[in-house]
Structures are given as C-alpha cells and as structure tokens.
C-alpha positions in Angstrom: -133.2 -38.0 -53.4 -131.1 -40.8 -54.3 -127.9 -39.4 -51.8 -130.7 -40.0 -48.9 -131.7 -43.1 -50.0 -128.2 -44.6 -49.9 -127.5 -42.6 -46.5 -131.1 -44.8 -45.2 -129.7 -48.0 -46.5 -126.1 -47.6 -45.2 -127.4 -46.6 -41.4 -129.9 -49.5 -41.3 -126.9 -51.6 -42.5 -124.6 -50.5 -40.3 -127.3 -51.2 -37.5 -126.5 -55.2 -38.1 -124.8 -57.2 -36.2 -122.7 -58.5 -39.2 -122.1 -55.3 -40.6 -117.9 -55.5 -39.7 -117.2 -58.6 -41.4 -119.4 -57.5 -44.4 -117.5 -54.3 -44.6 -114.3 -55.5 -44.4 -115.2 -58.1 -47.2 -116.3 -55.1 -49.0 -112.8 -53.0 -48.8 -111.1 -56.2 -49.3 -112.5 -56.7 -52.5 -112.1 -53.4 -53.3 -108.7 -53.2 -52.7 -108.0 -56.4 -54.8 -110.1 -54.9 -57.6 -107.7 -51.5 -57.5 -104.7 -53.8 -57.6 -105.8 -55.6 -59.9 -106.9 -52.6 -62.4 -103.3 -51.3 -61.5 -101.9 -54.1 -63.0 -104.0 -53.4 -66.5 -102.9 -50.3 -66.3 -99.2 -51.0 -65.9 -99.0 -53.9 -68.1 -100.8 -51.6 -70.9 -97.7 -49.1 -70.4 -95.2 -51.4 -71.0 -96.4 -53.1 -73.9 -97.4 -49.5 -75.8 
C-alpha cells in the first residue's frame, strides 16, 4: 500500500516541469549529508 503510494507521488512528480532541478537538489543534498556523516564516522575512529 504505502510502496504504491510513493510510486503515485514520484510519477506525478516526475511529470513537472521542475522536476530536474528538484532532483538534482535532492542528490546534492544527499550526497553532502553522506559526506558529511562520513566525516562523523571517521572523526569518531580516530579519537576512540
């Protein structure tokens, strides 16, 4: 139920015109996040 709910939301989305800049905004922040967590992760390493 919920799988085709977020399938219906991500085909009307990708139906808008603005859908490639939001995207790319979307992986960009994910990719900082991941980088970011990376860095907790390192950090936590070194100073254990």
């Amino acid at each position: 139920m919920a799988l085709a709910l977020i399938l219906t939301a991500m085909t009307q989305w990708r139906a808008r015109p603005a859908f490639a800049r939001q995207a790319y905004a979307a992986n960009v922040l994910m990719l900082v996040a991941g980088f970011a967590m990376m860095g907790l992760q390192i950090t936590g390493y070194f100073v254990a």
